[in-house]
KOLDREN-652027 format. One record per residue (C-alpha): residue number from 1; x, y, z; residue in three letters. Coordinates in nm, 3 decimals. Layout:
<rs>
r pos = NUM | east = X | north = Y | up = Z | code = ALA
...
</rs>
This chain:
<rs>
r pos = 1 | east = -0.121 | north = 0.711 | up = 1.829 | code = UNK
r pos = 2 | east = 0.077 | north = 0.409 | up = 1.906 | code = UNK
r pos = 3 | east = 0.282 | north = 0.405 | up = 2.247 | code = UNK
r pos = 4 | east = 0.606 | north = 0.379 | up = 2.019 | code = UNK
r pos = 5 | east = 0.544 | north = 0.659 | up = 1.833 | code = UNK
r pos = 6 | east = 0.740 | north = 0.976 | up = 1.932 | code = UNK
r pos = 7 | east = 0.547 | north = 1.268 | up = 1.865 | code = UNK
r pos = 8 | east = 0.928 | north = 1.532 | up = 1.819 | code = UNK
r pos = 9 | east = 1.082 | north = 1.239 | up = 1.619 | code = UNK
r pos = 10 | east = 0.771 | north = 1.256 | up = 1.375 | code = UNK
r pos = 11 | east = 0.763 | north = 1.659 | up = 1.357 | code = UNK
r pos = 12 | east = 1.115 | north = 1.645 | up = 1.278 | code = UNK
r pos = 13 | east = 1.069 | north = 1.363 | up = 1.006 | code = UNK
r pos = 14 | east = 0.777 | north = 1.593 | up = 0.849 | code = UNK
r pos = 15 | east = 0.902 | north = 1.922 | up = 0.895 | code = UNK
r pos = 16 | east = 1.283 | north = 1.856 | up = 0.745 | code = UNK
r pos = 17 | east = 1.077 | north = 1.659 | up = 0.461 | code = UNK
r pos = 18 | east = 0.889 | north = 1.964 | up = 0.352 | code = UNK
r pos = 19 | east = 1.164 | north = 2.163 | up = 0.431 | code = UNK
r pos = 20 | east = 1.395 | north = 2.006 | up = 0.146 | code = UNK
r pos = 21 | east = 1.066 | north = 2.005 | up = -0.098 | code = UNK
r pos = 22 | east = 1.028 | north = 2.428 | up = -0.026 | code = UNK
r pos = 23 | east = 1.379 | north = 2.475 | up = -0.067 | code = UNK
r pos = 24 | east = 1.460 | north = 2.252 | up = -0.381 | code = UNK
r pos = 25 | east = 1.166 | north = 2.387 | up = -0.497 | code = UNK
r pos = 26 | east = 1.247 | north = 2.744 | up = -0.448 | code = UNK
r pos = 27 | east = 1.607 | north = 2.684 | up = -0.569 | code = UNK
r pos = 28 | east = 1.431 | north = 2.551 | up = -0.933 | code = UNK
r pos = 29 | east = 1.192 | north = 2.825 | up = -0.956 | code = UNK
r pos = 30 | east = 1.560 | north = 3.065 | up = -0.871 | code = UNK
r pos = 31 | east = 1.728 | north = 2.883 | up = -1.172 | code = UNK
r pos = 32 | east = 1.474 | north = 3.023 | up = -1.414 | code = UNK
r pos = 33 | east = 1.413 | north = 2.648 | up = -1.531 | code = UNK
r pos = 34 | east = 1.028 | north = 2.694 | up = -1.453 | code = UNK
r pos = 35 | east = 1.005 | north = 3.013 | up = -1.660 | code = UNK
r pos = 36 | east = 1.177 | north = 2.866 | up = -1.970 | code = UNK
r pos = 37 | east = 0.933 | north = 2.553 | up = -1.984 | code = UNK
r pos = 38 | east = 0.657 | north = 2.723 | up = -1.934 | code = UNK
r pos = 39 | east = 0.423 | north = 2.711 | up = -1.606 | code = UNK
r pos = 40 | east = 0.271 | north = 2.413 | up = -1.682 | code = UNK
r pos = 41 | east = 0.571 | north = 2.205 | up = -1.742 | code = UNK
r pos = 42 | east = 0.783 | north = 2.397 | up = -1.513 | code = UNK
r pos = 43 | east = 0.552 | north = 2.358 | up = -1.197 | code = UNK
r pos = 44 | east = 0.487 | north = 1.955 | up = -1.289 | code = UNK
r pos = 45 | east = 0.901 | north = 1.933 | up = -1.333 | code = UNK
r pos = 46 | east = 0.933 | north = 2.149 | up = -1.013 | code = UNK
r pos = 47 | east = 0.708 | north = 1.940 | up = -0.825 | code = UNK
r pos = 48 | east = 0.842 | north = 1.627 | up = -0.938 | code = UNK
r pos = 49 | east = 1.234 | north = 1.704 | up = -0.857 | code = UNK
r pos = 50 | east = 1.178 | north = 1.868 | up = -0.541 | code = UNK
r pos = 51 | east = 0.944 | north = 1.553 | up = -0.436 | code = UNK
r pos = 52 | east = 1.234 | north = 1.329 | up = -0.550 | code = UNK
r pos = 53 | east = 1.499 | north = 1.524 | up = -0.332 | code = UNK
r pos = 54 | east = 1.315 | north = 1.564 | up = -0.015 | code = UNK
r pos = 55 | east = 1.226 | north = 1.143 | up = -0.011 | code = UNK
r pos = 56 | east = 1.613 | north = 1.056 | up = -0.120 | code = UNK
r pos = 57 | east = 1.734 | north = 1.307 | up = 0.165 | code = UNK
r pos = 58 | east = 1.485 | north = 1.229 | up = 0.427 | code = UNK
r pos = 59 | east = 1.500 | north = 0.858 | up = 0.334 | code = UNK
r pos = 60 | east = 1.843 | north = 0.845 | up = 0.385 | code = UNK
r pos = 61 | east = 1.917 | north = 1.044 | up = 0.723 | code = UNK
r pos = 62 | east = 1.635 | north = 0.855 | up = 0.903 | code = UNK
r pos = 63 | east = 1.613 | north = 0.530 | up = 0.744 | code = UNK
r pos = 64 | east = 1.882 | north = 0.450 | up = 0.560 | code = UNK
r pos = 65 | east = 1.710 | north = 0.352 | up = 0.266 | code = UNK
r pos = 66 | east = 1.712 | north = 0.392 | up = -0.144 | code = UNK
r pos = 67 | east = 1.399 | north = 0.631 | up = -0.312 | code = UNK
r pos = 68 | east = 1.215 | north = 0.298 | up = -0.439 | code = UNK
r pos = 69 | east = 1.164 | north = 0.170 | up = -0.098 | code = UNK
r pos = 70 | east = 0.895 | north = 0.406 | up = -0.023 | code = UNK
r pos = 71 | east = 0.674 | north = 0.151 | up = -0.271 | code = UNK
r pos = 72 | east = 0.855 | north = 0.242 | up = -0.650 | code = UNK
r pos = 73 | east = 1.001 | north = -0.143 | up = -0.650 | code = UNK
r pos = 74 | east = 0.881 | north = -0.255 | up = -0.976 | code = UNK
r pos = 75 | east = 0.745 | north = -0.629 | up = -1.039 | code = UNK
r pos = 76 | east = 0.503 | north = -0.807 | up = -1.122 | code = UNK
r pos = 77 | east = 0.265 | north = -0.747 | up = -0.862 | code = UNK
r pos = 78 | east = 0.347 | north = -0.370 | up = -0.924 | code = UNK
r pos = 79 | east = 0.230 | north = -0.391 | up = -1.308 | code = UNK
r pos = 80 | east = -0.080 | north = -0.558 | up = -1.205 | code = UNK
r pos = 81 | east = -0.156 | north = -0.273 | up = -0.943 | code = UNK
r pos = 82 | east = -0.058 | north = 0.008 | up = -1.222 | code = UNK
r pos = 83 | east = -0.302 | north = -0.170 | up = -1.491 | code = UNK
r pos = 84 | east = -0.577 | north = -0.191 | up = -1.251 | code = UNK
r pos = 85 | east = -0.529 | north = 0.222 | up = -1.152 | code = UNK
r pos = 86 | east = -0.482 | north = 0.286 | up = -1.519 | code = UNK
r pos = 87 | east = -0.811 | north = 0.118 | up = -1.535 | code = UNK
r pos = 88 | east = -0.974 | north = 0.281 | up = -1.300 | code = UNK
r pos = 89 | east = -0.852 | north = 0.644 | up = -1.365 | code = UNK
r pos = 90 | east = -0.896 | north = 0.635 | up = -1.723 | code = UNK
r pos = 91 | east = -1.279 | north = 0.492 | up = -1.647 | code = UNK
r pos = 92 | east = -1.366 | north = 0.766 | up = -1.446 | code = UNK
r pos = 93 | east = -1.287 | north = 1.015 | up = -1.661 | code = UNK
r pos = 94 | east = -1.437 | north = 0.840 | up = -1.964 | code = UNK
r pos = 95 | east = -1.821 | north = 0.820 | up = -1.725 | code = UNK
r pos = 96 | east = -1.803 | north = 1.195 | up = -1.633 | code = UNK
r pos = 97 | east = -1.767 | north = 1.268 | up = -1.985 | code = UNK
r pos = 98 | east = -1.999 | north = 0.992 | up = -2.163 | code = UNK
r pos = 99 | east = -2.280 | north = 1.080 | up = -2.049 | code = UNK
r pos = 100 | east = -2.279 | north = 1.468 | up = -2.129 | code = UNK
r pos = 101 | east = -2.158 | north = 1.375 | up = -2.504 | code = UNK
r pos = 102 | east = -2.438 | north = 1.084 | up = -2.505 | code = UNK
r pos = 103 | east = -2.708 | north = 1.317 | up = -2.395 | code = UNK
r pos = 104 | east = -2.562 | north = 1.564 | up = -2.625 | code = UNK
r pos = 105 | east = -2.524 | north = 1.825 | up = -2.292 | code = UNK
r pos = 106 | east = -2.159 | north = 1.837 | up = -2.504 | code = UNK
r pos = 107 | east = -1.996 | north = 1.814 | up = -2.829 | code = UNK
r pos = 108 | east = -1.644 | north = 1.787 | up = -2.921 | code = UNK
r pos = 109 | east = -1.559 | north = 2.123 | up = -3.178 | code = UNK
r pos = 110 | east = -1.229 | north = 2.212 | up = -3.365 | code = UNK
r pos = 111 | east = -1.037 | north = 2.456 | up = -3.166 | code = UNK
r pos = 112 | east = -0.700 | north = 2.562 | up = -3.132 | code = UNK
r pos = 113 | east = -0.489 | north = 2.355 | up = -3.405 | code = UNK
r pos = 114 | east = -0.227 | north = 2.186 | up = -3.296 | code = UNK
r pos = 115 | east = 0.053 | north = 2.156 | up = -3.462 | code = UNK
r pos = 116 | east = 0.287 | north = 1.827 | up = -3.484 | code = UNK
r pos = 117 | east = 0.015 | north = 1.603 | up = -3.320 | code = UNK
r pos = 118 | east = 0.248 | north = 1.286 | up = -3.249 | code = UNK
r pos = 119 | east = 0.514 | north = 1.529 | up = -3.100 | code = UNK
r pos = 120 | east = 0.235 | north = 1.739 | up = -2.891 | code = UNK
r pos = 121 | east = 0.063 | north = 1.379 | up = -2.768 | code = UNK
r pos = 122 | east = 0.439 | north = 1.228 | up = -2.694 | code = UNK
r pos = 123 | east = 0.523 | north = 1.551 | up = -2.525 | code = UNK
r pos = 124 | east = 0.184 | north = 1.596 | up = -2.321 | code = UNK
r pos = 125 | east = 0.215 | north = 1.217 | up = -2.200 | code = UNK
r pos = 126 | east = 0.569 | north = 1.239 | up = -2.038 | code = UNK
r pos = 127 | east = 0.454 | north = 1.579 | up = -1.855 | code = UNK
r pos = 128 | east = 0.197 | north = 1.395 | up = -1.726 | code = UNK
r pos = 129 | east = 0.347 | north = 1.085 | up = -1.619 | code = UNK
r pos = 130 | east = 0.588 | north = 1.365 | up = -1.429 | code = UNK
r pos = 131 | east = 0.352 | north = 1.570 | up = -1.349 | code = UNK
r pos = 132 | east = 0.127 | north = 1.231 | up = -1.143 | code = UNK
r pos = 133 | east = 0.482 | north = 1.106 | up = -1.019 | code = UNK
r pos = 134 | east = 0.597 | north = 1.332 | up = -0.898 | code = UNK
r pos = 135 | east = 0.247 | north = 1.496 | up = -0.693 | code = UNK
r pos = 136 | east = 0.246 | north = 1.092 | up = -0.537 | code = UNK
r pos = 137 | east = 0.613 | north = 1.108 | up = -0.441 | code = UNK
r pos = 138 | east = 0.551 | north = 1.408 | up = -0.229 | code = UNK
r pos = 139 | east = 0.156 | north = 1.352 | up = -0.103 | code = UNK
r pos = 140 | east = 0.169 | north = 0.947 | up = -0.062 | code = UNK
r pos = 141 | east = 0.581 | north = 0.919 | up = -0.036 | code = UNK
r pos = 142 | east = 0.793 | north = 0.932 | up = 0.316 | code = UNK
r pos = 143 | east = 0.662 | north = 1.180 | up = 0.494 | code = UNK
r pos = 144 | east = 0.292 | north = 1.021 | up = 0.412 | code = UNK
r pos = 145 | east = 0.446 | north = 0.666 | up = 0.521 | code = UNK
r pos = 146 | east = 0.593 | north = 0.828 | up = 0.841 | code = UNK
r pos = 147 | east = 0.254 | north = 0.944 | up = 0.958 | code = UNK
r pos = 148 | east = 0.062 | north = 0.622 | up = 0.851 | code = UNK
r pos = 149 | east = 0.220 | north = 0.420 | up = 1.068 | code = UNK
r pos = 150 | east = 0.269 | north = 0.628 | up = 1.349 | code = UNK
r pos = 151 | east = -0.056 | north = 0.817 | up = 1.416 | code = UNK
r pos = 152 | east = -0.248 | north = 0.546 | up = 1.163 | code = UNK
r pos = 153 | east = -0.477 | north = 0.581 | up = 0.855 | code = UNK
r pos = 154 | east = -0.763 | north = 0.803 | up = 0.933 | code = UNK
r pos = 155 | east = -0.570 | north = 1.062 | up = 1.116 | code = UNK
r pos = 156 | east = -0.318 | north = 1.074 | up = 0.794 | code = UNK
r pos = 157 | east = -0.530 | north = 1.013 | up = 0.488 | code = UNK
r pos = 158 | east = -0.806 | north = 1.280 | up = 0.567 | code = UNK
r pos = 159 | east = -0.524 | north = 1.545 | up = 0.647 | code = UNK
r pos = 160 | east = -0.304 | north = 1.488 | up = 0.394 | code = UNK
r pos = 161 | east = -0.574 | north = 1.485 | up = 0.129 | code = UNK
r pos = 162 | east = -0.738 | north = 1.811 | up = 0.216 | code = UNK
r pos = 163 | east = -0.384 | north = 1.954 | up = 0.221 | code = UNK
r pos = 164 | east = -0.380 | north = 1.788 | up = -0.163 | code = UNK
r pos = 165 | east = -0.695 | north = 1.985 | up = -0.209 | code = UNK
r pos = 166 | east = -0.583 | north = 2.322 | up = -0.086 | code = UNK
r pos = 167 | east = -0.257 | north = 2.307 | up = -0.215 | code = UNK
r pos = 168 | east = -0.442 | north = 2.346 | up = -0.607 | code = UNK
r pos = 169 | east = -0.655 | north = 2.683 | up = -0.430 | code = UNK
r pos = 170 | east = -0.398 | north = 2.893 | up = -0.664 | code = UNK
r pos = 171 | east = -0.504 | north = 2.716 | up = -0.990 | code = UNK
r pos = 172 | east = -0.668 | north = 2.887 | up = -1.241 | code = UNK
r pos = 173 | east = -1.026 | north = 2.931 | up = -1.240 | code = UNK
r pos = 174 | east = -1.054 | north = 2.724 | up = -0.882 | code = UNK
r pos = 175 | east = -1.421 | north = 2.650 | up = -0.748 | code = UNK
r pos = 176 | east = -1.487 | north = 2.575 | up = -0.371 | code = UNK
r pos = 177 | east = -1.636 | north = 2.234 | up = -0.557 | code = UNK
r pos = 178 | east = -1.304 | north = 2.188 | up = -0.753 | code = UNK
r pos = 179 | east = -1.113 | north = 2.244 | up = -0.421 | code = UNK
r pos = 180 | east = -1.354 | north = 1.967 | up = -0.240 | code = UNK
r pos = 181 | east = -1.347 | north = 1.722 | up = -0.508 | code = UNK
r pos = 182 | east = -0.955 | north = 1.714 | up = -0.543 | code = UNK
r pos = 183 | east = -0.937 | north = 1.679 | up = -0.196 | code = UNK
r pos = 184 | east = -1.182 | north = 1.395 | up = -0.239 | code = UNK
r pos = 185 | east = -0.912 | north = 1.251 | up = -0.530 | code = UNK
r pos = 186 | east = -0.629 | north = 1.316 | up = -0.213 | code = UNK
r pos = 187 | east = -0.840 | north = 1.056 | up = -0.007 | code = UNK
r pos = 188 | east = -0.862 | north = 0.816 | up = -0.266 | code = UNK
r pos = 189 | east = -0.523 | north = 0.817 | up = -0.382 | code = UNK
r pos = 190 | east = -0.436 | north = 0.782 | up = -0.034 | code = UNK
r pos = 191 | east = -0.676 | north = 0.503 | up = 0.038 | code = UNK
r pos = 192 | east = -0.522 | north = 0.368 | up = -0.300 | code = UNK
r pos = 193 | east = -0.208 | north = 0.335 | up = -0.157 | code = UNK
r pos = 194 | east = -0.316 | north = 0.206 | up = 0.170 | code = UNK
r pos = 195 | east = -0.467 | north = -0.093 | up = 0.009 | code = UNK
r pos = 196 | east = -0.189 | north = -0.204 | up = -0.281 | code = UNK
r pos = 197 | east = 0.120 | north = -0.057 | up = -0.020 | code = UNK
r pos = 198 | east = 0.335 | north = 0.086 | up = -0.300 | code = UNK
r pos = 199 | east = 0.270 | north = 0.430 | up = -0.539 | code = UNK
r pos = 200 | east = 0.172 | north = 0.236 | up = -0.853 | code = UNK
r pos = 201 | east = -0.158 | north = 0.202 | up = -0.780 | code = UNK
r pos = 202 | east = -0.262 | north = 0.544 | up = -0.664 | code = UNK
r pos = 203 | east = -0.008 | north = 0.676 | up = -0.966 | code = UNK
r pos = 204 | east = -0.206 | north = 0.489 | up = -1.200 | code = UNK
r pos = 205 | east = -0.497 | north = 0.641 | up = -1.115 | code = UNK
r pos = 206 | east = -0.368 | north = 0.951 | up = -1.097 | code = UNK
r pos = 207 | east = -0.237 | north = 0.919 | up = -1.426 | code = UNK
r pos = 208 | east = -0.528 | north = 0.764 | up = -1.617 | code = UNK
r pos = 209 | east = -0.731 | north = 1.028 | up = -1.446 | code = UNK
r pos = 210 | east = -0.508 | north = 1.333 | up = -1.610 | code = UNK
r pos = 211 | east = -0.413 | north = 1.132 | up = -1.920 | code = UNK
r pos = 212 | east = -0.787 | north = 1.111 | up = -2.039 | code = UNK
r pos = 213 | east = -0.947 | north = 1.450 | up = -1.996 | code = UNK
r pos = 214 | east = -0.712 | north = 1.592 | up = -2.187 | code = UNK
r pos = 215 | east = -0.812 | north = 1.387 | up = -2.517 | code = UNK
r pos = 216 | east = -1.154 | north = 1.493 | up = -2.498 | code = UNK
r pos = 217 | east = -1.049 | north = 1.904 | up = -2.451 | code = UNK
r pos = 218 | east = -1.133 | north = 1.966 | up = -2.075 | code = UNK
r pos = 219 | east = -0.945 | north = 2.139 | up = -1.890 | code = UNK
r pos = 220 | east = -0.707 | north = 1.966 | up = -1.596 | code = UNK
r pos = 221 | east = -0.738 | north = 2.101 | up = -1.277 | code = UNK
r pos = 222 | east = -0.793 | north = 2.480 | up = -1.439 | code = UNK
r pos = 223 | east = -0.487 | north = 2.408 | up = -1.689 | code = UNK
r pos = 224 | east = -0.579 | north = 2.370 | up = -2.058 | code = UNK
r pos = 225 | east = -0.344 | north = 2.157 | up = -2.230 | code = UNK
r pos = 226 | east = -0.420 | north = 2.111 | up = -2.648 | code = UNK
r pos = 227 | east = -0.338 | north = 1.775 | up = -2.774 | code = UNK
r pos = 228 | east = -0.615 | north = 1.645 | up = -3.034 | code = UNK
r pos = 229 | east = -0.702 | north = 2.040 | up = -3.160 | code = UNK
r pos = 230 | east = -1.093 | north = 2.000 | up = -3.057 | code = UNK
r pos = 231 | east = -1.293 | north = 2.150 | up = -2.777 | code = UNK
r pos = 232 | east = -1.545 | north = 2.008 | up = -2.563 | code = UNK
r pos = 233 | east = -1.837 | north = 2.271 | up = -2.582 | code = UNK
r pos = 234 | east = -2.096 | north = 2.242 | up = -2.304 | code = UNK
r pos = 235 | east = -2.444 | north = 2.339 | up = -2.330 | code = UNK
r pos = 236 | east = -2.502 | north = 2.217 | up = -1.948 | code = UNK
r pos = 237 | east = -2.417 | north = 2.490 | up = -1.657 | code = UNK
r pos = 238 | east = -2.094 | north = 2.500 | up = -1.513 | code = UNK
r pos = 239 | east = -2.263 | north = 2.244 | up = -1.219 | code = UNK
r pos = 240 | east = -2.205 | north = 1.972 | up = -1.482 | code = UNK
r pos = 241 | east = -1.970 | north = 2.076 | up = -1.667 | code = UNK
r pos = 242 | east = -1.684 | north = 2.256 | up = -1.410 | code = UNK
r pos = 243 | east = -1.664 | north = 2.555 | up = -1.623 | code = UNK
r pos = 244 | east = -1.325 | north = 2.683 | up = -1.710 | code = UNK
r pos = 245 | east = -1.146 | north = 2.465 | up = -1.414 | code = UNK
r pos = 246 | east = -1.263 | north = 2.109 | up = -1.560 | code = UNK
r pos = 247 | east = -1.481 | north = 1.857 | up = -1.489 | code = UNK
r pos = 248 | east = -1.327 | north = 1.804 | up = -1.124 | code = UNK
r pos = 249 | east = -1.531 | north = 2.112 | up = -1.023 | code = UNK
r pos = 250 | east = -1.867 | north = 1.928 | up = -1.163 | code = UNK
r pos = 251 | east = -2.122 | north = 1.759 | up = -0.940 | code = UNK
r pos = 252 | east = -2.074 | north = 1.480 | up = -1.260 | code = UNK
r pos = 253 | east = -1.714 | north = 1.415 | up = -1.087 | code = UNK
r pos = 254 | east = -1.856 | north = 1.378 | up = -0.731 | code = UNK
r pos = 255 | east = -2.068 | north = 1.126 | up = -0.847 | code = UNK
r pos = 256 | east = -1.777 | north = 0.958 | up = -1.032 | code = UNK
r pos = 257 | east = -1.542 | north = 0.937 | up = -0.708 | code = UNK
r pos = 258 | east = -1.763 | north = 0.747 | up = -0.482 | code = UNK
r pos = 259 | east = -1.785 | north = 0.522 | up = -0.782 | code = UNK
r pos = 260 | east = -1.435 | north = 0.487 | up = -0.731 | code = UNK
r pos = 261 | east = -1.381 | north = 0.399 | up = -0.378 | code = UNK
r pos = 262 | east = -1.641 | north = 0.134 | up = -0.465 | code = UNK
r pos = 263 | east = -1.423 | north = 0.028 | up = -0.687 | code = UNK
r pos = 264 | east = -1.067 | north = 0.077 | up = -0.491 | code = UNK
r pos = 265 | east = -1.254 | north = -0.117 | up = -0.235 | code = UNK
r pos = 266 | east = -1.387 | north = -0.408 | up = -0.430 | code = UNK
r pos = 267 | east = -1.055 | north = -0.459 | up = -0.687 | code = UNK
r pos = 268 | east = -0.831 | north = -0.729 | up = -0.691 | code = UNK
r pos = 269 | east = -0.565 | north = -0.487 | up = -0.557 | code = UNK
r pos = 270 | east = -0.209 | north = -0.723 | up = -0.444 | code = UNK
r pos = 271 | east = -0.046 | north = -0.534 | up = -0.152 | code = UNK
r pos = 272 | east = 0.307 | north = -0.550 | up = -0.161 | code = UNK
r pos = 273 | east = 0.586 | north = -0.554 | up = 0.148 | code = UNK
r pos = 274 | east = 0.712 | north = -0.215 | up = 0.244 | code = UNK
r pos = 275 | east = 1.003 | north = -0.188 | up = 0.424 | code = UNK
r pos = 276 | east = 0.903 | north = 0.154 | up = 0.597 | code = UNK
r pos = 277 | east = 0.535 | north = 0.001 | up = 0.729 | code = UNK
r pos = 278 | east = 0.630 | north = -0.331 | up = 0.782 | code = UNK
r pos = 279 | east = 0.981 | north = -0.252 | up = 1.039 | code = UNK
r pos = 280 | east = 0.908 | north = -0.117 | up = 1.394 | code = UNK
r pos = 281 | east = 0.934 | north = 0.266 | up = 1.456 | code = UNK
r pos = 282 | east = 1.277 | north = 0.298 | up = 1.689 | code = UNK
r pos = 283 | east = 1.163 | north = 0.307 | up = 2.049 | code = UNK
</rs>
């Protein structure tokens, strides 16, 4: 920990940030917002206003400083860090399921219809991009900055992605490899951010990552969500395929995520200035 770091100061910074995400949480779940969209929608809305609140509150006691300044400025260096996590997101997910549909280990069937296709894939997409936003506000925003350059990388990336990990233990259909490999995709999207030094990065792959599997009828994360109206039947065991949590429970995704710290490490990523890494921690 660096000698100007003071250990109360960052407990209070942490513990009044998740503070204001519990309660603005609770207070949205209390409105009955999260019932009327359903849980899907309701818990990515939840988790995305709640994340917004506790960075603009927390941001503005200690720091004195706007939401976008925890790396949501948006430029040109920030479009070429989104593309290159939309890249590498949307990849992935296209590898893990290639190969099974190649091999024929799967095969895309009609399933539920859905009905107003343009409206469901419009809808879908904006849940998504709220849904991604709003999960890298709260795991890679202030309180993750506050700890990064106080107690340093390694001590805050590994913690704060196995908290990503447990924190999707009440999904549906969890696996203890589901759990470990989204704790694996906490890491990365924390290692994303380390690199680039701004959220579009890791939100792009976040995003590509959630936008994809969806197209091809895999479950995210244990959540179906219909868009195209076909299925993706497996004839491999639920190893491969995840079973009814997704491919992030398969050994296929393991695989896939060291590909992508291979790839986080060698791309042309452009780290930005940020104002809460790059000014010293009062004394």
């Amino acid at each position: 920990m660096p000698a100007h770091a003071d250990p109360l100061r960052i407990a209070l910074q942490a513990g009044l940030y998740v503070f204001f995400f519990i309660l603005t949480s609770w207070l949205f779940v209390l409105s009955g917002l999260g019932t009327v969209f359903g849980i899907w929608v309701g818990s990515a809305l939840g988790t995305f206003v709640g994340a917004v609140v506790a960075n603009v509150v927390t941001l503005r006691i200690y720091e004195g400083r706007k939401l976008a300044d925890i790396g949501f400025h948006w430029n040109r260096t920030s479009a070429h860090n989104l593309l290159w996590g939309l890249a590498g997101g949307i990849a992935a997910a296209g590898m893990v399921l290639a190969g099974p549909l190649a091999l024929r280990l799967a095969n895309l069937e009609p399933g539920t219809g859905v009905e107003g296709p343009v409206q469901t894939f419009v809808f879908v997409t904006v849940i998504l991009i709220f849904g991604a936003a709003g999960e890298e506000i709260l795991f890679r925003g202030y309180g993750f900055q506050v700890l990064l350059r106080s107690i340093g990388p390694y001590a805050t990336i590994l913690p704060v992605g196995v908290l990503f990990g447990a924190l999707h233990a009440s999904n549906p259909h969890v696996t203890n490899l589901g759990l470990v490999n989204t704790a694996g995709f906490g890491m990365l999207f924390g290692y994303a951010f380390l690199r680039s030094r701004d959220l579009w990065l890791p939100f792009g792959l976040h995003f590509g990552w959630n936008f994809t599997l969806p197209f091809f009828g895999t479950s995210v994360s244990g959540i179906k969500i219909g868009v195209t109206g076909y299925e993706l039947q497996w004839k491999a065991g639920v190893l491969w395929s995840g079973g009814e949590y997704g491919p992030e429970a398969s050994v296929l995704t393991s695989v896939v995520l060291l590909l992508l710290w291979v790839f986080l490490w060698k791309a042309p990523v452009r780290p930005q200035p940020n104002l809460l890494l790059d000014e010293p921690v009062e004394k």
